[in-house]
C-alpha beads as a LAMMPS data file, in Angstrom:
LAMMPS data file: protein, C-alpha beads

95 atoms
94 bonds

1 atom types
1 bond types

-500.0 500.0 xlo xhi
-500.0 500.0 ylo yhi
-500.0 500.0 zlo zhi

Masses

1 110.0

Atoms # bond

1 1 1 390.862 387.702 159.957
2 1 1 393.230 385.247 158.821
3 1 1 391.106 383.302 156.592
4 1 1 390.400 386.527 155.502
5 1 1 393.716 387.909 154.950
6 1 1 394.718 384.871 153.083
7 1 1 392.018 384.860 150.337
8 1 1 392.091 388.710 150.191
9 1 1 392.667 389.937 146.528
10 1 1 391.756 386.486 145.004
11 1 1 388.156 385.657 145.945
12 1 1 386.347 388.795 145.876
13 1 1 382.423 386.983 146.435
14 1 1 384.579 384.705 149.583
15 1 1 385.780 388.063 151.291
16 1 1 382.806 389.598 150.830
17 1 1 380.732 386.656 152.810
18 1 1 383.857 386.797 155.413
19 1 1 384.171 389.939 155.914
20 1 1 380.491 390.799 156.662
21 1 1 380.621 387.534 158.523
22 1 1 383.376 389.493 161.067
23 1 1 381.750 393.159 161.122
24 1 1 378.400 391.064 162.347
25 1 1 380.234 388.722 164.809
26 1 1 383.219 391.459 166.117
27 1 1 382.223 395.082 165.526
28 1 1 384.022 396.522 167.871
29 1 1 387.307 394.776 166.811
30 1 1 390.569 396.112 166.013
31 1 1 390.354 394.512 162.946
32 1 1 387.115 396.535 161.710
33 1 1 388.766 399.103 159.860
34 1 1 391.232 396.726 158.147
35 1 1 388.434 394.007 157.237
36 1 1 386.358 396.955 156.436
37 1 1 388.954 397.910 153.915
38 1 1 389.211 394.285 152.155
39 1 1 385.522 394.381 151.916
40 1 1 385.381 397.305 150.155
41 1 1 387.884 396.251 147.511
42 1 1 386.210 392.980 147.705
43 1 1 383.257 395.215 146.269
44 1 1 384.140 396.743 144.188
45 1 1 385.951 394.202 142.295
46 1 1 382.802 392.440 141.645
47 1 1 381.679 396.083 140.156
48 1 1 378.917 396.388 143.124
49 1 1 380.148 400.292 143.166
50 1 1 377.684 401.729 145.528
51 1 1 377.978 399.266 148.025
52 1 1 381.423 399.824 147.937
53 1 1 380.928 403.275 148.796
54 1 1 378.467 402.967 151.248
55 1 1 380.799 400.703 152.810
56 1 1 383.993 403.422 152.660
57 1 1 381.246 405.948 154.143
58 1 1 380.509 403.798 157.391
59 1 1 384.416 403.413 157.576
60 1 1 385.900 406.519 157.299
61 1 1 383.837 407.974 159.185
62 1 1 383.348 405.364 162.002
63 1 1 386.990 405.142 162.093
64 1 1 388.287 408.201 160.956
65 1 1 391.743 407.770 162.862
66 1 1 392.918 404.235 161.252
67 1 1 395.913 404.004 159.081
68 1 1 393.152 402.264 156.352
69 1 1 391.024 405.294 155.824
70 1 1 393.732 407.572 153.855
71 1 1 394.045 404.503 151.091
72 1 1 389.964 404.040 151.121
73 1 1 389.648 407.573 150.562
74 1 1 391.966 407.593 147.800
75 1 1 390.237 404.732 146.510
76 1 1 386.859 405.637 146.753
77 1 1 387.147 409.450 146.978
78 1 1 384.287 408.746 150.136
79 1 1 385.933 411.389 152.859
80 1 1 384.920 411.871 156.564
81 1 1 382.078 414.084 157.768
82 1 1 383.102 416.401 160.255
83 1 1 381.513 418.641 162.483
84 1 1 383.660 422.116 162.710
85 1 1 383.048 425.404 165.056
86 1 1 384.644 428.041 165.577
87 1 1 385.571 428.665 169.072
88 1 1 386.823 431.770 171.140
89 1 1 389.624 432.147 170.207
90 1 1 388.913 432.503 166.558
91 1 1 389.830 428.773 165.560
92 1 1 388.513 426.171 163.785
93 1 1 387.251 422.840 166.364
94 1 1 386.918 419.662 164.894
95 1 1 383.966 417.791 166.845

Bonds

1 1 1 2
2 1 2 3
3 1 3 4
4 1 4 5
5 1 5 6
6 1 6 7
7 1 7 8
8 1 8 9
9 1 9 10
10 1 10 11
11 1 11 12
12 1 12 13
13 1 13 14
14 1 14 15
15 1 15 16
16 1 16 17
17 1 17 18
18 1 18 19
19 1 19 20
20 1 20 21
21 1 21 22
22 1 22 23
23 1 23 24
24 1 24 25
25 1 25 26
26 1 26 27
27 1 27 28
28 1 28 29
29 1 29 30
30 1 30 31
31 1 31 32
32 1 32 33
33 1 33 34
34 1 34 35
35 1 35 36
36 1 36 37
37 1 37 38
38 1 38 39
39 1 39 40
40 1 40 41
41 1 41 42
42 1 42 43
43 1 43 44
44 1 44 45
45 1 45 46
46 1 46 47
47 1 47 48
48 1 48 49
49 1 49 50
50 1 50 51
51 1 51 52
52 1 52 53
53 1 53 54
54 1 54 55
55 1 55 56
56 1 56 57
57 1 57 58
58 1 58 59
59 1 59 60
60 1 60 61
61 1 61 62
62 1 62 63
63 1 63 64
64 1 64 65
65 1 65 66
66 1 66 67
67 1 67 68
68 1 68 69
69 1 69 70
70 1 70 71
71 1 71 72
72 1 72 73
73 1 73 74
74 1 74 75
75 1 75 76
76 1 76 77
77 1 77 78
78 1 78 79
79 1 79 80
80 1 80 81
81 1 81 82
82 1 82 83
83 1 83 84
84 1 84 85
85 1 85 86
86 1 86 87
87 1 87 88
88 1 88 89
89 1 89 90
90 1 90 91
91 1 91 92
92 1 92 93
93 1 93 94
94 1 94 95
């Protein structure tokens, strides 16, 4: 993630490699949502547009509680999928 971090913004086709380089080696890691985030900007920046949003659509909705989803939906417009029923008492449960 440091290597990462440090390159992030000025070597688009370098993050990309790195970043799906971490997702394969750590994807369960803290760091997904945030190197998930870089890649995706990393994307798009090379104009590889529906990558990019296939990548915000794993993300949001794999980690639909990070502090990096609200800035990839604005970014993207890709938005999480959620479930919804209405229970017993007449409100709406997110599931």
């Amino acid at each position: 993630m440091d290597r990462l971090r440090a390159i992030k913004g000025t070597d688009a086709a370098r993050s990309v490699a790195l970043a799906r380089e971490g997702s394969r080696r750590f994807p369960d890691s803290p760091d997904d949502p945030e190197r998930a985030s870089i890649l995706i900007h990393a994307l798009a920046s090379l104009g590889r547009a529906s990558e990019a949003r296939a990548e915000a659509e794993r993300m949001v909705n794999q980690a639909p509680d990070s502090p990096w989803v609200t800035e990839i939906e604005t970014f993207t417009g890709a938005h999480r999928h959620r479930n919804l029923r209405l229970i017993a008492d007449g409100a709406l449960e997110y599931y």
